[in-house]
N, C-alpha and C positions, 0 to 999 in steps of 0.2 A: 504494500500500500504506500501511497504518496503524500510525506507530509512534509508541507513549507513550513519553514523556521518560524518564516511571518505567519501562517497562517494554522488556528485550530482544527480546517478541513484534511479531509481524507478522502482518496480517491478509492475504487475498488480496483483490485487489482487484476481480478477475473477478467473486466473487458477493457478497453481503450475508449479513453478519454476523448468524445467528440466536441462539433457545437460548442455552444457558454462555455459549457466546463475546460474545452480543452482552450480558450481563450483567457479565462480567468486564470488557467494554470500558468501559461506562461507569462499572463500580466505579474503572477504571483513571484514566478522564479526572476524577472525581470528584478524586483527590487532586494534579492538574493544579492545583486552583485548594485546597490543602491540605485540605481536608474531613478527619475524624476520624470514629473507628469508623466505619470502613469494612466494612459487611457485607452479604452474599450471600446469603438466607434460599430455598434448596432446597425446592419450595411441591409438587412433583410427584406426594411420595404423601402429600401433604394435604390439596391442593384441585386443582379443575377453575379455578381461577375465573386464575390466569398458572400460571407453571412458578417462575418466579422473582421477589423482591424484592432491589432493593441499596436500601440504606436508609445513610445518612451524615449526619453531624450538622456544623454552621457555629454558629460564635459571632455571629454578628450579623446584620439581612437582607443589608447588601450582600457579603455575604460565599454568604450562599444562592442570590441570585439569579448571581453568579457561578459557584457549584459546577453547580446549574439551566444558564444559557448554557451552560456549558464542555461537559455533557452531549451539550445537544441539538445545537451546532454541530458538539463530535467525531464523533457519531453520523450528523450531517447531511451531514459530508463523504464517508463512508461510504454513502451513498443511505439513508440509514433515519433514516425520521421515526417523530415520534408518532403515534399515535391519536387522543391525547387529551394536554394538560395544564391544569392548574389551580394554583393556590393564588399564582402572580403581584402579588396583590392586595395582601395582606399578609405575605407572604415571613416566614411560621413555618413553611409546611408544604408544600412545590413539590413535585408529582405528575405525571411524566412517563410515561405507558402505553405501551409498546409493545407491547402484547396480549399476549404471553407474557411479554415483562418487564415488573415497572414501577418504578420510581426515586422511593426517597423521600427528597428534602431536608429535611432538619429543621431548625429551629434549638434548638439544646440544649434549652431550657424544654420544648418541645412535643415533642421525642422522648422527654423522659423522661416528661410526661402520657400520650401516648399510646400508649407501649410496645407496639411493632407486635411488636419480640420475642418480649415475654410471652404476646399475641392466636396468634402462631402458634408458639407454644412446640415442638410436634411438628415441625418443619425441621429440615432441618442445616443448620448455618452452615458459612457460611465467612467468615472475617475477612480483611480484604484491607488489605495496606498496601503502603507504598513503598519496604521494605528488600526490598532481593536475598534 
């Protein structure tokens, strides 16, 4: 079973973590490695294209490529990989797919350039942090 430091939830371990859950999982594991604004952008009745975004912002790249690791190995131990990731290279903007979710690391400069917020302004958020 799956338990965040930050968090008193448990996962089952019998199935894989989909959907919400497997979105809040790695908004969860995201502030494992402290990530900020932490958020959850609800994609469902706005697009076909996931269900979900968690989008989290790092002050520096080794600090993204961390936040990035800490995802894909929380999620790894869980049996659920990506599809797809990218942005590795240059660690401004790490893009982790899991086909209904996808995970964006930012590094501050390039969250605020790219304002994935604003692009899907019609979501509901949800802000995730590490107080109880």
């Amino acid at each position: 079973m799956m338990t965040d430091p930050n968090s008193k939830r448990q996962l089952p371990a019998d199935r894989p973590i989909i959907g919400e859950a497997l979105a809040q999982a790695a908004a969860e594991l995201s502030l494992t490695k402290k990530a900020t604004d932490v958020r959850i952008l609800d994609l469902r009745d706005v697009t076909t294209m996931a269900d979900f975004f968690v989008v989290c912002s790092a002050d520096s790249d080794t600090q993204v490529r961390a936040i990035a690791d800490a995802v894909l190995e929380g999620l790894k131990d869980e049996d659920v990989r990506p599809y797809h990731k990218e942005g590795y290279e240059n660690l401004q903007w790490v893009l982790l797919d899991y086909v209904d979710v996808v995970v964006h690391v930012f590094h501050r400069d390039a969250r605020t350039f790219y304002n994935l917020e604003k692009l899907w302004g019609d979501a509901k958020v949800t802000e995730v942090n590490d107080t109880p």
